[in-house]
SENU-991819 format. One record per residue (C-alpha): residue in one letter; chain; z, x, y. Coordinates in nm, 4 decimals. Each point is the difference from the previous one (the first is absolute). Layout:
# residues N
["A","A",[Z,X,Y]] ...
END
This chain:
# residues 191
["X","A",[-0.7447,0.2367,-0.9545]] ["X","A",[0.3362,0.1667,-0.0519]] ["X","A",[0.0203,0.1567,-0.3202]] ["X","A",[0.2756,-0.0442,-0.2966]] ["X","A",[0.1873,0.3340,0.1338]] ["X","A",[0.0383,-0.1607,0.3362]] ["X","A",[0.1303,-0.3149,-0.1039]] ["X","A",[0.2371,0.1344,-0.2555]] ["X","A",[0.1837,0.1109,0.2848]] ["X","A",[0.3630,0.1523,-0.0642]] ["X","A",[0.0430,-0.1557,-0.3288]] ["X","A",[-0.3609,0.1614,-0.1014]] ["X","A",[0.1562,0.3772,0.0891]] ["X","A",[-0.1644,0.0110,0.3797]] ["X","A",[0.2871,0.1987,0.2243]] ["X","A",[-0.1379,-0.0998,0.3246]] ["X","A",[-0.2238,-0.2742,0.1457]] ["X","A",[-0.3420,0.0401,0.0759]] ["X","A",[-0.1350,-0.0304,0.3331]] ["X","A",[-0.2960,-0.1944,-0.0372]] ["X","A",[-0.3216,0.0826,0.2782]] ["X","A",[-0.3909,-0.0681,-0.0263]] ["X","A",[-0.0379,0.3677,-0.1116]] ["X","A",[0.2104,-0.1176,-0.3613]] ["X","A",[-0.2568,0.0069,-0.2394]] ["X","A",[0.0114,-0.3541,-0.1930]] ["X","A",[0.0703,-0.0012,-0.3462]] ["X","A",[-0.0677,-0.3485,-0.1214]] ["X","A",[0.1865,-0.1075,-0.3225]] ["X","A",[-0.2495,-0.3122,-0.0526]] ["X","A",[-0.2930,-0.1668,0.0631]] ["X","A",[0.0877,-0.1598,0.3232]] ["X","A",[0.1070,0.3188,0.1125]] ["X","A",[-0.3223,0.1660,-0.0976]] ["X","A",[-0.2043,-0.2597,0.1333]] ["X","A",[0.1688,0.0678,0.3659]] ["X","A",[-0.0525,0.3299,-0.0328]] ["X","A",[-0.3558,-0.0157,-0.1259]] ["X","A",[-0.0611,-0.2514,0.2807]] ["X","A",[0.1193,0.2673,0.3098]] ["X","A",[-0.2491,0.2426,-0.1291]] ["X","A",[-0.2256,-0.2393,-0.0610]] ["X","A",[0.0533,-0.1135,0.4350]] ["X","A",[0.0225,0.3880,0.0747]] ["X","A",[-0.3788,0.0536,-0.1804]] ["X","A",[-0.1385,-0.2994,0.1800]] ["X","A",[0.1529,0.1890,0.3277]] ["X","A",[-0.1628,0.3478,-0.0801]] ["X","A",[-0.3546,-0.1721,-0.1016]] ["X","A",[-0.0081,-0.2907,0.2760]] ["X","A",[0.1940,0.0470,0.2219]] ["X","A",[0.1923,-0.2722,-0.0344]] ["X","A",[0.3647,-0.0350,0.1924]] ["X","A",[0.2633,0.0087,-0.2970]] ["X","A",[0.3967,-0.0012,0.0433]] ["X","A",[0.1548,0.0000,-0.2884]] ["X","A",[0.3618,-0.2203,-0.0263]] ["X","A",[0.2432,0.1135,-0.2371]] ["X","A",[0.2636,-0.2621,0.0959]] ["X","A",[0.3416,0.0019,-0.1732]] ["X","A",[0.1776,-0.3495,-0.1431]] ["X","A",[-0.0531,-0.2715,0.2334]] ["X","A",[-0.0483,-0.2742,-0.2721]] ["X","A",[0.2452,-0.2780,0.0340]] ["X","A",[0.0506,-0.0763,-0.3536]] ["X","A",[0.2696,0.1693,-0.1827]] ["X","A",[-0.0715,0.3406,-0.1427]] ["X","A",[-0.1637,0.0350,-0.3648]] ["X","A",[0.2789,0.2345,-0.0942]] ["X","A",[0.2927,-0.2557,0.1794]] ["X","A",[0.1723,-0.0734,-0.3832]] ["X","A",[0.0665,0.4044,0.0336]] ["X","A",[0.1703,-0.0126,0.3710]] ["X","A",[0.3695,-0.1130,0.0309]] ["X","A",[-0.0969,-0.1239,0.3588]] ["X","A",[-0.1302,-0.3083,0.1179]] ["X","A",[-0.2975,-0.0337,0.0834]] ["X","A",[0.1215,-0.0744,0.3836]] ["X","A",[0.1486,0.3673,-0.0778]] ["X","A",[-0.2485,0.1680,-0.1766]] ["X","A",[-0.2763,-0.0453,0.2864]] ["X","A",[0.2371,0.0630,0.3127]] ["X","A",[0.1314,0.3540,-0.2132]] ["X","A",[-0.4016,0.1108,-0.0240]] ["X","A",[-0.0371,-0.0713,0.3548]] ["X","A",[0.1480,0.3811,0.0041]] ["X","A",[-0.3268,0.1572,-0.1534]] ["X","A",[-0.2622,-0.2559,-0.1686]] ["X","A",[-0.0196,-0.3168,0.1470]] ["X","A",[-0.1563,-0.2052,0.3013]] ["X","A",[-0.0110,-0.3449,0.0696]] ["X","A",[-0.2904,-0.2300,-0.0433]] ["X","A",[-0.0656,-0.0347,0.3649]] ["X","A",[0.0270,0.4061,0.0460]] ["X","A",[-0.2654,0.0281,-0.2788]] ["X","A",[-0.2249,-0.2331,0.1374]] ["X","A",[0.0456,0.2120,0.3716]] ["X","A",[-0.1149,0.3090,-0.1831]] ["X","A",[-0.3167,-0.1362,-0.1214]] ["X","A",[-0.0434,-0.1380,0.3393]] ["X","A",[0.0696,0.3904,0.1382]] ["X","A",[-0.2217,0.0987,-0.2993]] ["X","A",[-0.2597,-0.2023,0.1815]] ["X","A",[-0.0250,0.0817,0.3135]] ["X","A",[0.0381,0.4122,-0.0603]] ["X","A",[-0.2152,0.0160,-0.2779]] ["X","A",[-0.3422,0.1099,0.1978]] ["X","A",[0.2066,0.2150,0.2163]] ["X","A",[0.1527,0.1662,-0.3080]] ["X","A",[-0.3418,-0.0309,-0.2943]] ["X","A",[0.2259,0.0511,-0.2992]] ["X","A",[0.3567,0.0258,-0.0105]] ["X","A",[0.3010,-0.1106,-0.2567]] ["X","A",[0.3314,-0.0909,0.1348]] ["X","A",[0.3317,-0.1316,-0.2021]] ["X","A",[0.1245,-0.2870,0.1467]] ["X","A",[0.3695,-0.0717,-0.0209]] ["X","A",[0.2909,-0.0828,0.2391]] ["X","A",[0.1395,0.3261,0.2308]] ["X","A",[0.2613,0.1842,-0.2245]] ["X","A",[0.2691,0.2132,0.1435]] ["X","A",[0.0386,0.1942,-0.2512]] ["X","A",[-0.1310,0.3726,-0.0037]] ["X","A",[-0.1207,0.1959,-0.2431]] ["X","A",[0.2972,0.2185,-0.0565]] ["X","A",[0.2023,-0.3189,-0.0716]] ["X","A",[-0.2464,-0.0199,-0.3277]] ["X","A",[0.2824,0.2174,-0.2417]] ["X","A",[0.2584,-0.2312,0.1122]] ["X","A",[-0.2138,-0.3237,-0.0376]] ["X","A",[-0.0290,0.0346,-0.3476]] ["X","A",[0.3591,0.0621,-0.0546]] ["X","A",[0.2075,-0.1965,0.2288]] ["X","A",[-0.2490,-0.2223,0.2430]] ["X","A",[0.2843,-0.2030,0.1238]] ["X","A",[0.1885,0.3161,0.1902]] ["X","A",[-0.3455,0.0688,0.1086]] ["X","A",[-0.0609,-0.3512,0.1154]] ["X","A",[0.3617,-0.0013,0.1957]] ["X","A",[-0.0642,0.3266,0.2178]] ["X","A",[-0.2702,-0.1993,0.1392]] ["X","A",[0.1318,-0.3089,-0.0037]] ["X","A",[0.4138,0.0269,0.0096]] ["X","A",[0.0311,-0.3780,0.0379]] ["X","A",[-0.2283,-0.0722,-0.2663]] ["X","A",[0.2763,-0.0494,-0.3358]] ["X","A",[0.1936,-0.2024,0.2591]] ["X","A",[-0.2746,-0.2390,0.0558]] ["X","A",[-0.1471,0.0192,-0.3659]] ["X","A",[0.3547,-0.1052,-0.1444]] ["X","A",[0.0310,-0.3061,0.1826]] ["X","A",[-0.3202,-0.0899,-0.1642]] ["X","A",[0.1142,0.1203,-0.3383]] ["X","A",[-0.2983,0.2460,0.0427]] ["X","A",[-0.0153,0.3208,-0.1762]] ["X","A",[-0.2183,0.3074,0.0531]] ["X","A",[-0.2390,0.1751,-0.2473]] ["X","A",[0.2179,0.2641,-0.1646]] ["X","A",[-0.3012,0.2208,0.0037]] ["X","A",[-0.3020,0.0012,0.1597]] ["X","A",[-0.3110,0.1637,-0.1031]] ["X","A",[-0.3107,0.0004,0.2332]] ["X","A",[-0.0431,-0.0062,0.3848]] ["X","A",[-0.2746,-0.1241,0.1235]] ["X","A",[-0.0891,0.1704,0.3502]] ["X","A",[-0.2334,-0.1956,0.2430]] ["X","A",[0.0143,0.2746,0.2892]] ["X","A",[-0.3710,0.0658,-0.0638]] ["X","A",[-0.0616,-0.3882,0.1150]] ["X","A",[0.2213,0.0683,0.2873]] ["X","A",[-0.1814,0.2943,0.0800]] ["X","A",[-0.3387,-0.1209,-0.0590]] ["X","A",[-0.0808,-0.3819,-0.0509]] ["X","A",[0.2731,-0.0110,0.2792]] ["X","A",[0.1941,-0.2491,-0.2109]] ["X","A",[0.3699,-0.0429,-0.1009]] ["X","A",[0.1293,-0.3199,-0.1736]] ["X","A",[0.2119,-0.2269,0.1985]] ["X","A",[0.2542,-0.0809,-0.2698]] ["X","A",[0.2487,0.3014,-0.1283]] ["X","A",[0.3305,0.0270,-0.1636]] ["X","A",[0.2031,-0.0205,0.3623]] ["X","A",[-0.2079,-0.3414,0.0207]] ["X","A",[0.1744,-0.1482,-0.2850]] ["X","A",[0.3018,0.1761,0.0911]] ["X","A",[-0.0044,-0.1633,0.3127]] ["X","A",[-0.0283,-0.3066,-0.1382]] ["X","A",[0.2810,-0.0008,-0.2357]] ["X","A",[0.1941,0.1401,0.3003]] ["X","A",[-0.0964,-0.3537,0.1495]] ["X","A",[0.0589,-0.2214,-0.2981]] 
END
Protein backbone atom coordinates (compact mmCIF):
# COMPACT_ATOMS: atom_id res chain seq x y z
CA UNK A 1 0.00 0.00 0.00
CA UNK A 2 2.94 2.29 -0.69
CA UNK A 3 2.22 4.57 -3.35
CA UNK A 4 4.27 5.30 -6.79
CA UNK A 5 5.99 8.51 -5.00
CA UNK A 6 7.31 6.26 -2.31
CA UNK A 7 8.71 3.71 -4.37
CA UNK A 8 10.26 5.99 -6.88
CA UNK A 9 12.55 6.71 -4.24
CA UNK A 10 15.74 8.94 -5.14
CA UNK A 11 15.59 8.28 -8.74
CA UNK A 12 11.68 9.44 -8.59
CA UNK A 13 12.95 13.12 -7.06
CA UNK A 14 12.20 12.07 -3.13
CA UNK A 15 15.25 13.94 -1.02
CA UNK A 16 14.77 12.00 2.05
CA UNK A 17 13.26 8.66 3.13
CA UNK A 18 10.07 8.28 4.60
CA UNK A 19 9.56 6.99 7.93
CA UNK A 20 6.84 4.70 7.63
CA UNK A 21 4.26 4.30 11.08
CA UNK A 22 0.50 3.04 11.39
CA UNK A 23 -0.55 6.76 11.37
CA UNK A 24 0.81 6.82 7.25
CA UNK A 25 -2.23 7.00 5.48
CA UNK A 26 -2.13 4.08 2.71
CA UNK A 27 -2.23 4.98 -0.70
CA UNK A 28 -2.75 1.81 -2.64
CA UNK A 29 -1.54 1.84 -6.32
CA UNK A 30 -3.70 -1.45 -7.17
CA UNK A 31 -6.20 -3.70 -6.46
CA UNK A 32 -4.43 -5.82 -3.98
CA UNK A 33 -3.52 -2.85 -2.28
CA UNK A 34 -7.05 -1.58 -2.16
CA UNK A 35 -8.42 -4.73 -1.20
CA UNK A 36 -6.04 -4.64 2.13
CA UNK A 37 -7.02 -1.49 2.78
CA UNK A 38 -10.72 -1.96 2.22
CA UNK A 39 -10.38 -5.12 4.33
CA UNK A 40 -8.84 -3.07 7.74
CA UNK A 41 -11.83 -0.88 7.62
CA UNK A 42 -13.87 -3.41 6.84
CA UNK A 43 -12.24 -5.41 10.56
CA UNK A 44 -12.31 -1.83 12.24
CA UNK A 45 -16.44 -1.55 11.39
CA UNK A 46 -17.02 -5.07 12.57
CA UNK A 47 -15.03 -3.75 15.88
CA UNK A 48 -17.20 -0.52 16.34
CA UNK A 49 -20.65 -2.54 15.60
CA UNK A 50 -19.76 -5.97 17.46
CA UNK A 51 -17.44 -5.70 19.32
CA UNK A 52 -15.33 -7.90 17.92
CA UNK A 53 -11.33 -8.06 18.96
CA UNK A 54 -9.47 -6.84 15.67
CA UNK A 55 -5.53 -6.27 15.33
CA UNK A 56 -4.69 -5.34 12.31
CA UNK A 57 -0.99 -6.77 10.80
CA UNK A 58 0.70 -4.71 8.40
CA UNK A 59 3.77 -6.99 8.12
CA UNK A 60 6.68 -5.99 5.84
CA UNK A 61 8.49 -8.70 3.24
CA UNK A 62 8.83 -11.93 4.83
CA UNK A 63 8.07 -14.02 1.63
CA UNK A 64 10.85 -16.34 0.76
CA UNK A 65 10.63 -16.16 -2.88
CA UNK A 66 12.63 -13.66 -4.67
CA UNK A 67 11.21 -10.19 -5.00
CA UNK A 68 8.76 -9.29 -8.05
CA UNK A 69 10.97 -6.35 -8.85
CA UNK A 70 14.50 -8.71 -8.38
CA UNK A 71 15.39 -8.24 -12.52
CA UNK A 72 15.63 -4.33 -11.27
CA UNK A 73 18.13 -5.01 -8.11
CA UNK A 74 21.91 -5.53 -8.82
CA UNK A 75 21.93 -7.71 -5.56
CA UNK A 76 21.30 -11.16 -5.01
CA UNK A 77 18.65 -12.19 -3.74
CA UNK A 78 20.78 -13.58 -0.54
CA UNK A 79 21.61 -9.62 -0.59
CA UNK A 80 18.60 -8.03 -1.35
CA UNK A 81 16.63 -9.60 1.76
CA UNK A 82 19.56 -9.31 4.44
CA UNK A 83 19.93 -5.21 3.10
CA UNK A 84 15.86 -4.78 3.92
CA UNK A 85 16.38 -6.34 7.16
CA UNK A 86 17.37 -2.45 7.92
CA UNK A 87 13.68 -1.15 7.49
CA UNK A 88 11.07 -3.66 5.72
CA UNK A 89 11.59 -7.07 6.32
CA UNK A 90 11.00 -10.00 8.93
CA UNK A 91 11.46 -13.48 8.71
CA UNK A 92 8.82 -16.08 8.24
CA UNK A 93 9.06 -17.37 11.73
CA UNK A 94 8.94 -13.54 13.18
CA UNK A 95 5.71 -13.08 11.11
CA UNK A 96 4.12 -16.01 12.23
CA UNK A 97 5.15 -14.76 16.21
CA UNK A 98 3.26 -11.58 15.51
CA UNK A 99 0.08 -13.15 14.60
CA UNK A 100 0.59 -15.32 17.53
CA UNK A 101 1.12 -11.79 19.73
CA UNK A 102 -1.82 -10.53 17.57
CA UNK A 103 -3.68 -13.33 19.25
CA UNK A 104 -3.31 -13.31 22.48
CA UNK A 105 -3.57 -9.16 22.92
CA UNK A 106 -6.30 -8.74 20.74
CA UNK A 107 -9.29 -8.73 23.54
CA UNK A 108 -7.06 -6.81 25.76
CA UNK A 109 -6.48 -4.25 22.99
CA UNK A 110 -10.41 -4.45 20.77
CA UNK A 111 -8.96 -2.88 17.65
CA UNK A 112 -5.56 -2.00 16.94
CA UNK A 113 -3.10 -1.95 13.66
CA UNK A 114 0.51 -2.57 14.07
CA UNK A 115 3.42 -2.79 11.18
CA UNK A 116 5.30 -5.66 11.59
CA UNK A 117 8.91 -5.67 10.50
CA UNK A 118 12.36 -6.52 12.00
CA UNK A 119 13.84 -3.69 14.77
CA UNK A 120 15.64 -0.96 12.64
CA UNK A 121 18.32 1.22 14.05
CA UNK A 122 17.89 3.72 12.11
CA UNK A 123 16.17 7.07 13.29
CA UNK A 124 14.23 9.31 11.73
CA UNK A 125 16.71 12.04 11.21
CA UNK A 126 18.89 9.50 9.32
CA UNK A 127 15.79 9.64 6.63
CA UNK A 128 17.71 12.76 4.38
CA UNK A 129 20.74 10.73 4.34
CA UNK A 130 18.97 7.35 3.54
CA UNK A 131 17.87 8.44 0.40
CA UNK A 132 21.14 9.77 -0.63
CA UNK A 133 23.90 7.72 0.63
CA UNK A 134 22.30 4.60 2.81
CA UNK A 135 25.57 2.86 2.92
CA UNK A 136 27.45 5.77 5.19
CA UNK A 137 24.27 5.59 7.05
CA UNK A 138 24.36 1.85 7.34
CA UNK A 139 28.30 2.01 8.50
CA UNK A 140 27.78 4.52 11.54
CA UNK A 141 25.72 1.83 12.85
CA UNK A 142 27.35 -0.89 11.75
CA UNK A 143 31.35 0.05 11.14
CA UNK A 144 32.18 -3.60 10.44
CA UNK A 145 29.46 -4.07 8.17
CA UNK A 146 31.43 -3.30 4.34
CA UNK A 147 34.13 -5.50 5.89
CA UNK A 148 31.88 -8.39 6.32
CA UNK A 149 29.61 -7.61 3.18
CA UNK A 150 32.84 -7.68 0.87
CA UNK A 151 33.91 -10.98 1.74
CA UNK A 152 30.55 -12.01 0.55
CA UNK A 153 30.75 -9.88 -2.55
CA UNK A 154 27.67 -8.14 -0.94
CA UNK A 155 26.75 -4.68 -1.74
CA UNK A 156 24.39 -2.24 -0.02
CA UNK A 157 21.31 -0.40 -1.45
CA UNK A 158 22.73 2.89 -2.73
CA UNK A 159 19.57 4.48 -1.55
CA UNK A 160 17.01 3.60 0.54
CA UNK A 161 13.57 4.87 0.58
CA UNK A 162 11.10 3.81 3.37
CA UNK A 163 11.55 2.78 7.08
CA UNK A 164 9.32 0.84 8.44
CA UNK A 165 9.05 1.51 12.37
CA UNK A 166 7.57 -1.32 14.60
CA UNK A 167 8.04 0.66 18.03
CA UNK A 168 4.23 0.81 18.30
CA UNK A 169 4.36 -3.28 18.49
CA UNK A 170 7.06 -2.91 20.97
CA UNK A 171 5.14 -0.59 22.84
CA UNK A 172 1.87 -2.19 22.60
CA UNK A 173 1.43 -5.87 21.27
CA UNK A 174 4.72 -6.15 23.37
CA UNK A 175 6.41 -7.72 20.36
CA UNK A 176 9.81 -7.26 18.59
CA UNK A 177 11.05 -9.70 15.87
CA UNK A 178 13.82 -11.97 16.75
CA UNK A 179 15.76 -11.69 13.50
CA UNK A 180 17.52 -8.08 12.61
CA UNK A 181 20.31 -6.88 10.51
CA UNK A 182 23.12 -7.56 13.50
CA UNK A 183 21.56 -11.24 13.19
CA UNK A 184 22.78 -11.70 9.78
CA UNK A 185 25.69 -9.70 10.53
CA UNK A 186 26.55 -12.00 13.07
CA UNK A 187 26.33 -14.66 11.02
CA UNK A 188 28.52 -13.65 8.25
CA UNK A 189 30.90 -12.66 11.10
CA UNK A 190 30.73 -16.56 11.77
CA UNK A 191 30.89 -17.89 8.25
Amino acid sequence: MISQAIRAGFLGGARKAVWLTEEMSPEPRNIYGVTKLSAEHLCRLYHIEHGLPVVVLRTARFFPEADDMAHAIEQSDANTKANELLFRRLTVEDAAEAHVAALEKAPSLGFDTFIISAPTPLRPQDCAELIADAPFVVARYFPGYSRLYARKGWTMFSSIDRVYDPSRARERLGFVCKTSFADVLAALEEA
